[in-house]
N, C-alpha and C positions, 0 to 999 in steps of 0.2 A: 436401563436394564431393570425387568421387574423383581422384585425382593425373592420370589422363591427360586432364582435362578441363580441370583448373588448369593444367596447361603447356600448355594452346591459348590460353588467355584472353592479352589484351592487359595490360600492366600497369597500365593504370588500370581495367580490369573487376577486376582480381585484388584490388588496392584497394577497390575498392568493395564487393566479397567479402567481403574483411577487417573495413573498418569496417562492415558489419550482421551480420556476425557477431559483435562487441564488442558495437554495440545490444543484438541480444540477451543475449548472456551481462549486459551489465548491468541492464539491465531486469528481470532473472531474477533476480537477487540484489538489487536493490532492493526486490521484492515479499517476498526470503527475509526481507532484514533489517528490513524495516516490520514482517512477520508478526511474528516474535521478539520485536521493540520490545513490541508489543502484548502479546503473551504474558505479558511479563516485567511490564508493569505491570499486569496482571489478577492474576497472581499476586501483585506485592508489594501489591494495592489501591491504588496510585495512581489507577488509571484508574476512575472512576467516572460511572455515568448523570446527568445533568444536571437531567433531567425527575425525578429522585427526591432531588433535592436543594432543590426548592422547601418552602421553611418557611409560606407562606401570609399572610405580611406584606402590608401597604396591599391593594394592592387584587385581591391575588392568591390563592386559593384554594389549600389544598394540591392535590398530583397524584392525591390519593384521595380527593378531595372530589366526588360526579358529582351536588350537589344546585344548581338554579338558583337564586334568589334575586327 
């Protein structure tokens, strides 16, 4: 917001200002630092598919199994 708009505002608009402009900026860096997170465990293989971790025990078919029974 440019400066001669913010010295008309009331100080509790200017506040209000303020704090969604934090919102944002946090929000913005939340999505940074999730992304990263993710990143980081794709790269170390921590993160792994679920669906490709089925072994096909009791009554369960592997994930590459597409025959019915």
């Amino acid at each position: 917001m440019n400066e001669a708009k913010r010295d008309a505002l009331k100080p509790e608009e200017e506040l209000v200002d303020v704090l969604l402009d934090f919102i944002i900026v946090s929000a913005t860096l939340a999505k940074k630092v999730t992304q990263a997170v993710r990143e980081r465990q794709i790269k170390e293989g921590a993160y792994k598919d679920v669906k490709n971790e089925r072994t096909g025990c009791r009554d369960q078919r592997p994930a590459n199994c597409g025959c019915r029974h």
